[in-house]
C-alpha positions in Angstrom: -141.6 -60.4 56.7 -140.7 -63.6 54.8 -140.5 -66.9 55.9 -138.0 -69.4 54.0 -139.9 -72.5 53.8 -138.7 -75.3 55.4 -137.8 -78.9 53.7 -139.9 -81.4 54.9 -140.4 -85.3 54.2 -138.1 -88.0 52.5 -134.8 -87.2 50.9 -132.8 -89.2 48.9 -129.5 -90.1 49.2 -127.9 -92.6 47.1 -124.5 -93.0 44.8 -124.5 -93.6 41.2 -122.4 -96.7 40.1 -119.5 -95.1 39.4 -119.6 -93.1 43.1 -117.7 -93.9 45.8 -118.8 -91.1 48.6 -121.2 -88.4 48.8 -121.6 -85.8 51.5 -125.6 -84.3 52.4 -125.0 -81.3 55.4 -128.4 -79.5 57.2 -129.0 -77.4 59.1 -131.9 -77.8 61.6 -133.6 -74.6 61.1 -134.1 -75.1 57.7 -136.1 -78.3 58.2 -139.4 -79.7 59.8 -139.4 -82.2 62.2 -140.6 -84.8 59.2 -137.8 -84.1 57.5 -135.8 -87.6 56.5 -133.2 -88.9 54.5 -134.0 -92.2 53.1 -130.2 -94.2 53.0 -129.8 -97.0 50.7 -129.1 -101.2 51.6 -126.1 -101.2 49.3 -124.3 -97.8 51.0 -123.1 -97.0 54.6 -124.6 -94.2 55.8 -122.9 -92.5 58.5 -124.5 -89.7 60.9 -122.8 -86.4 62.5 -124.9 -84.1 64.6 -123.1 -81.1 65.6 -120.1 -82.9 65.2 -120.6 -86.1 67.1 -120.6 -89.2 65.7 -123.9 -91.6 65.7 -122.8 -94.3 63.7 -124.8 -95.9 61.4 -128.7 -95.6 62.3 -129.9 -97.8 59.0 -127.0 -100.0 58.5 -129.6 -102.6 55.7 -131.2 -98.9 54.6 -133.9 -96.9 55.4 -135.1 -93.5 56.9 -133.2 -91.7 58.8 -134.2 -88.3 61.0 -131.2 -86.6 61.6 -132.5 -84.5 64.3 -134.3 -86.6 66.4 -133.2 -88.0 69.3 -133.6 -91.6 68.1 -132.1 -90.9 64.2 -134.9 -94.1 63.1 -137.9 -92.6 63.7 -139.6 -89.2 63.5 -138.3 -86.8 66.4 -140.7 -84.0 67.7 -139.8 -80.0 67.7 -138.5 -79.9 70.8 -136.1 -82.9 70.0 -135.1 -80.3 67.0 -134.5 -77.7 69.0 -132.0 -79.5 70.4 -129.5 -79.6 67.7 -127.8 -77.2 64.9 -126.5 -79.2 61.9 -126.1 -82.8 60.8 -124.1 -84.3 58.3 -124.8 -87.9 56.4 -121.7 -89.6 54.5 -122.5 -91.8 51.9 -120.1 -94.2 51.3 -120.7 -97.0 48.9 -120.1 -100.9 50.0 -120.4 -102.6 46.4 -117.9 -100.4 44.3 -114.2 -101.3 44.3 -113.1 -98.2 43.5 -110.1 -98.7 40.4 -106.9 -96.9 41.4 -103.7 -96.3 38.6 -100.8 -95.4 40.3 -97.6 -95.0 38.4 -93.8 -93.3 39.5 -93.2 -89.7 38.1 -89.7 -89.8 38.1 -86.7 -92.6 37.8 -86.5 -93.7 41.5 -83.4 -96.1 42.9 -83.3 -99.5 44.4 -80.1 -100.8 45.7 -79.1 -104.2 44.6 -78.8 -106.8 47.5 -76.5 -109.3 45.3 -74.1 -106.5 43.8 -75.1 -104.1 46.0 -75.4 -101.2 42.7 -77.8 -98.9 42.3 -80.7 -99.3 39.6 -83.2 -97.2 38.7 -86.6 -98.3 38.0 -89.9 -96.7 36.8 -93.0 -98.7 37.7 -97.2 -98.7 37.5 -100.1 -100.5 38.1 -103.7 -101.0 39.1 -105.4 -101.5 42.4 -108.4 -101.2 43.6 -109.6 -100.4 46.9 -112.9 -100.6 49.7 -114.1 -99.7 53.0 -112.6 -102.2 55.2 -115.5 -104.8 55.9 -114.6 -106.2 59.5 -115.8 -103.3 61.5 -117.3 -101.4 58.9 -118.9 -98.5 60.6 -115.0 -97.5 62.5 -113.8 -97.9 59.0 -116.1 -95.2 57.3 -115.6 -92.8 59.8 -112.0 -93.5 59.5 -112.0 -92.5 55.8 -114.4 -89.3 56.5 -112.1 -88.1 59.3 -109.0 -88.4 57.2 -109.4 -87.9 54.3 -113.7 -86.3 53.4 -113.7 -84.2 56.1 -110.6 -82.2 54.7 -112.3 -81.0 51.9 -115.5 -79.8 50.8 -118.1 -82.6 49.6 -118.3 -81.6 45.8 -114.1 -81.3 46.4 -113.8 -85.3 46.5 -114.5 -86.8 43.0 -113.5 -90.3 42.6 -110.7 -88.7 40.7 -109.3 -86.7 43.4 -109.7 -89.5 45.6 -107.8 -91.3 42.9 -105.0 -89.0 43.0 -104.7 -88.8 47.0 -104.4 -92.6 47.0 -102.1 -92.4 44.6 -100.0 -90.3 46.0 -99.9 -92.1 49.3 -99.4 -95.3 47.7 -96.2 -94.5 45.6 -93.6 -94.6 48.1 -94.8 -97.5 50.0 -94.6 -99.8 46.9 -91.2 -98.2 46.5 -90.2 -100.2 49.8 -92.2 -103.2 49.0 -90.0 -103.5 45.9 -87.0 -103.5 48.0 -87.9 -105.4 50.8 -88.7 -107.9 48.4 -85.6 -108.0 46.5 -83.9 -108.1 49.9 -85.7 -110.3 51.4 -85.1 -113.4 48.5 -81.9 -111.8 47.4 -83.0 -111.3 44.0 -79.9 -108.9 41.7 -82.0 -106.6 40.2 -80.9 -107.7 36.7 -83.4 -110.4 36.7 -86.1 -107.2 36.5 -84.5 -106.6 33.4 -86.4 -107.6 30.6 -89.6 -109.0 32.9 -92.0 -111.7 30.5 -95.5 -111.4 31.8 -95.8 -114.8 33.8 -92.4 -113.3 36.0 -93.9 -109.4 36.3 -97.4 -111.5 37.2 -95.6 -113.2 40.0 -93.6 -110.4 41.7 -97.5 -108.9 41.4 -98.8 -111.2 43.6 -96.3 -111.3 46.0 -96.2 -107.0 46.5 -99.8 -107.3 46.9 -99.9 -109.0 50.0 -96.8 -106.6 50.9 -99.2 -103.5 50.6 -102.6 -104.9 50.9 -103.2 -102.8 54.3 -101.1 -99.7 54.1 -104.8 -98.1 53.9 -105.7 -99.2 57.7 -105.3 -96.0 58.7 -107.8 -94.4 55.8 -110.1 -97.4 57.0 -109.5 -98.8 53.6 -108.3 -102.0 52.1 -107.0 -103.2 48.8 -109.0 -105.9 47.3 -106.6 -108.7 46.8 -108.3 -110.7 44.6 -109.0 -108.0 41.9 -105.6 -106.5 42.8 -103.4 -109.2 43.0 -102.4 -109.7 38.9 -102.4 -106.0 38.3 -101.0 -103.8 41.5 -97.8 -104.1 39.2 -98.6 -103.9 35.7 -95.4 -102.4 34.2 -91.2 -101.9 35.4 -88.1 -100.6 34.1 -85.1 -101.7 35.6 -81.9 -100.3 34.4 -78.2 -99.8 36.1 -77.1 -96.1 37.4 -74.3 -95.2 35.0 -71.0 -94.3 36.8 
């Protein structure tokens, strides 16, 4: 009878530069009780043994021994025994990862001076990070809604592109018109934007949607955003 070989010794995991996530899953039979993944400084690592979450074991990098009972150093065969599979998410802490969103169709605002409808057609650029204040809640965050739904090759930076997108459309929809309402602005102004006004109304949506990620344990990054989340709109009046 055969025996598959088991891995043994370091592994490693690390992102490319234009990565934002990466998923490595094990099983513990396949591996000996050396076996290590060796995380990067610049990436949070996040461990999930038999679907329980352990946080982040290296947070400034390092081994880590995802069957052992203390994930920092080398476990013995008994610890092993113990457990079935692990998973390690790589999620990277450096790269702001550039997001175009843009409207597919005409959609309508509703003029708070005139009180007509408009419709507009808008874009922009954002871009986006694991929410730093409690980083470690964050990344798990963003595994459990949004990695864990999908296979790990599945989520290419340009899927995750598109998710975000997708979520993000409709919420600066209502940014728009809350702040039209909210300075009771007529939509006619839109018309015709220069680049110093469109810059302006920019600045002021991005604080508007700068955490409508909390949930994905993502943020927008303000300052990169700020100047761009709004790049381009078309205003024009519904015809009667």
């Amino acid at each position: 009878m055969l025996f598959k070989k088991k891995k043994n010794g370091p592994v490693d995991l690390k992102l490319d530069e234009t990565q934002f996530a990466k998923m490595l899953d094990v099983k513990a039979m396949d591996v000996g009780k050396k076996y290590c993944v060796i995380s990067q400084a610049d990436h949070y690592n996040l461990l999930y043994r038999d679907g329980r979450f352990l946080g982040m074991p290296c947070p400034y990098g390092g081994a880590i021994y995802p069957f052992s009972l203390d994930p920092t150093k080398p476990g013995k065969n008994s610890e092993k025994k113990k457990f079935n599979a692990a998973k390690i998410v790589c999620l990277s802490n450096a790269y702001n990862l550039k997001v175009r969103w843009g409207t597919k169709d005409r959609r309508i605002l509703v003029d708070p001076v005139t009180h007509k409808n408009y419709l507009y057609g808008a874009n922009g650029v954002f871009y986006i990070k694991i929410e730093e204040k409690d980083a470690a809640r964050a990344a798990d965050k963003f595994y459990r809604k949004v990695l864990s739904q999908n296979s790990g090759d599945a989520y290419t930076n340009e899927a995750l592109r598109d998710y975000l997108s997708d979520i993000f459309v409709p919420q600066i929809g209502s940014a728009i018109q809350k702040y039209i309402n909210d300075n009771n602005i007529s939509l006619t102004s839109f018309i015709g934007m220069n680049d110093l006004q469109l810059r302006e109304v920019s600045r002021a949506l991005c604080k508007e949607v700068v955490n409508v990620f909390d949930e994905y344990g993502l943020v927008i990054v303000e300052v990169a955003s700020c100047e761009s989340i709004l790049g381009k709109m078309v205003v024009e009046p519904v015809e009667a």
